[in-house]
C-alpha positions in Angstrom: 78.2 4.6 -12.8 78.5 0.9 -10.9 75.3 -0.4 -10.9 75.0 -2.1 -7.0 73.8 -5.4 -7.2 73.3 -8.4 -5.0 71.3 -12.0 -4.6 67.8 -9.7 -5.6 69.2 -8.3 -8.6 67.7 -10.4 -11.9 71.3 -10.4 -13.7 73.0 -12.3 -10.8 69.6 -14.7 -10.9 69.6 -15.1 -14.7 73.1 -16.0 -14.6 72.9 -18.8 -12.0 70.1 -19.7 -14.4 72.5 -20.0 -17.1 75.3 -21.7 -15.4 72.5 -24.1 -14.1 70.5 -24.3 -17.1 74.2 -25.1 -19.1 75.3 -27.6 -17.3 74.6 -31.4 -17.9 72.6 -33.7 -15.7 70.9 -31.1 -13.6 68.6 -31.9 -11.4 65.1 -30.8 -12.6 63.9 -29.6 -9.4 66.7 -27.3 -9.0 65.8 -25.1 -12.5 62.1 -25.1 -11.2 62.7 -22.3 -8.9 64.2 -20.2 -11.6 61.0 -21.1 -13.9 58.9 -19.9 -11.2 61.2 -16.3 -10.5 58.8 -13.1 -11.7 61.8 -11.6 -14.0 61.4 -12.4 -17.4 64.9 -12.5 -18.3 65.6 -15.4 -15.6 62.9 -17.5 -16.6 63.7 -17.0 -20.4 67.5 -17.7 -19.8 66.3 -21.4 -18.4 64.0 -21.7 -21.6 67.0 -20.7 -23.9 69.5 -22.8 -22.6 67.4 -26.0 -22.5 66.7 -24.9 -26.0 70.2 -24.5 -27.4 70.4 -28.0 -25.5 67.9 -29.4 -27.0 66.9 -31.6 -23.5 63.6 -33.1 -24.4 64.1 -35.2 -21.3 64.8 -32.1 -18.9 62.0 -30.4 -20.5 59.5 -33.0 -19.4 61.0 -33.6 -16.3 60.4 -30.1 -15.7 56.6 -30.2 -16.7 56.4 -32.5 -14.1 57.3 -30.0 -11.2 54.5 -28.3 -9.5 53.8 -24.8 -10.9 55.9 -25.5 -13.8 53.8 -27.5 -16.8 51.6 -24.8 -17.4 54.2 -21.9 -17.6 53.9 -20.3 -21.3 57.7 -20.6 -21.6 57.6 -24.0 -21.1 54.9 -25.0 -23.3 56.6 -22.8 -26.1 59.8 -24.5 -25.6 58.3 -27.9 -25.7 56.1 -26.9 -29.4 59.6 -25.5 -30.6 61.5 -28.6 -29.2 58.7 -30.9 -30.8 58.8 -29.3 -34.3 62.6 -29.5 -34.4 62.0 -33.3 -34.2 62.8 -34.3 -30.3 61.0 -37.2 -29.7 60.6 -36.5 -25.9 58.3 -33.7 -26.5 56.8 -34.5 -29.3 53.8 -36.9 -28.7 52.8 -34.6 -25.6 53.0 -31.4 -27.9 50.7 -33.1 -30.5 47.8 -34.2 -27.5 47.9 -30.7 -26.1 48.1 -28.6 -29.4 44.5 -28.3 -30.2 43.8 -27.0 -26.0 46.6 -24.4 -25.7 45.3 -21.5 -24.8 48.0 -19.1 -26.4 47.1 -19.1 -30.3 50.7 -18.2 -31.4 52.2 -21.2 -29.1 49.1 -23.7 -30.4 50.0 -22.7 -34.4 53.5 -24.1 -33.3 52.5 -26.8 -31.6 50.5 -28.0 -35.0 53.1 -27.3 -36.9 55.1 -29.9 -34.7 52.5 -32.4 -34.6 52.5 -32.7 -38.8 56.7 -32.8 -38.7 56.5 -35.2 -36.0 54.0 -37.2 -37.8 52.3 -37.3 -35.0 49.2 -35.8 -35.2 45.8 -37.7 -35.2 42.9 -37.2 -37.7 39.9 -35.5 -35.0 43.1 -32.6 -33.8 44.3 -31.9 -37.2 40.5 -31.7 -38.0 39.9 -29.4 -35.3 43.1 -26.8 -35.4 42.0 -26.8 -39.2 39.1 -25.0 -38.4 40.9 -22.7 -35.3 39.6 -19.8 -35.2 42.8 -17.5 -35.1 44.5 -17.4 -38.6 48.1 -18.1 -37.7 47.3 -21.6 -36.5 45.7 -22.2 -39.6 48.5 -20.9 -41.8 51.3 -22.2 -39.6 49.3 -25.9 -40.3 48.8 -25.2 -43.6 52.5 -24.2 -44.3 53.4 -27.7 -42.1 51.3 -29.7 -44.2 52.4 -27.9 -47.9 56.4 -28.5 -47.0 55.2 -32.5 -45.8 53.8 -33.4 -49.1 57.0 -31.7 -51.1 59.0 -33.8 -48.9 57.2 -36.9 -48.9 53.8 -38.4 -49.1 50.7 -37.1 -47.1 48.6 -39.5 -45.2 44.8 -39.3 -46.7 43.5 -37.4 -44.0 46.4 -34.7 -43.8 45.6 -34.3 -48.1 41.7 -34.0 -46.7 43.1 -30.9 -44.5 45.1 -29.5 -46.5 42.7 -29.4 -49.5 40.4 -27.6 -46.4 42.7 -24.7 -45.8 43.3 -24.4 -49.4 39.7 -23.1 -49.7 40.1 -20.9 -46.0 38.2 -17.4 -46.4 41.9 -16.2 -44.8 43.6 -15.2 -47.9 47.0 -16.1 -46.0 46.0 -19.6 -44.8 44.5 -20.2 -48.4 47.9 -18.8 -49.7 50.5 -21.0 -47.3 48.0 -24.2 -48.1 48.2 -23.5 -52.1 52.5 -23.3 -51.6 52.6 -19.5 -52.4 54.6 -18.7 -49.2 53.3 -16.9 -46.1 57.0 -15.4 -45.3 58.8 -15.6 -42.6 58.2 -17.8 -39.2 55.9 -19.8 -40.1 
């Protein structure tokens, strides 16, 4: 059976999201639309193309249209973007990490802030003593792979020697370099 479908239909929308998305030197105000559709699949085909991109320009440009900073895809895309090193991203991820709402897009953003170096003493402080787990143990394991890569700065050995003694026997775990599996 043919399913009928036409300009409503999410397919047709997520794939002019894709073609628009794809393509190089798009303007920003022309993907905000598609952030702002009610489908799912359209709003998370923008967010996965800028991602395989990697467009941490585009991805601030786009925070910058109305209705479009504070979408949960977006901020998600700019902790992942952040922690995989664009620079764009990264110093906005890091002042926002320790007020995001969403605990699971907050443990990435602190993971992004210690691989970006970019984290100040007060918010790694302060998402050390978070009160969901996962932002602890996503820091912890961001700090523990830091220091076998290179030198922590004095206050990031003061947090990690914090989580190391956490009550969560998963945060205390990731912060000791036991491994916390995968995602972290």
């Amino acid at each position: 059976m043919q399913v009928p479908r036409g300009i409503d239909d999410p397919l047709d929308r997520a794939e002019k999201a894709r073609r628009l998305a794809g393509a190089g030197g798009v303007d920003p105000s022309a993907l905000a639309p598609l952030l702002r559709d009610p489908d799912r699949l359209v709003r998370g085909t923008v967010i996965a193309m800028l991602f395989l991109r990697r467009d941490g320009e585009m991805v601030e440009a786009l925070g910058r249209q109305p209705g479009i900073g504070e979408l949960e895809e977006l901020r998600l895309l700019r902790a992942e973007l952040a922690a995989d090193g664009e620079a764009a991203v990264a110093a906005e991820t890091c002042r926002g990490a320790v007020d995001e709402p969403d605990p699971a897009i907050r443990s990435r953003a602190a993971r992004a802030c210690v691989r970006a170096g970019d984290a100040a003493g007060t918010a790694l402080r302060r998402l050390a003593s978070d009160g969901d787990w996962q932002v602890r143990t996503r820091l912890a394991a961001a700090l523990r792979r830091k220091a076998r890569e290179r030198t922590l700065l004095p206050v990031e050995r003061e947090v990690l020697g914090i989580l190391a003694d956490d009550p969560h026997p998963t945060v205390a775990t990731a912060a000791a370099g036991g491994g916390t599996g995968r995602g972290t």
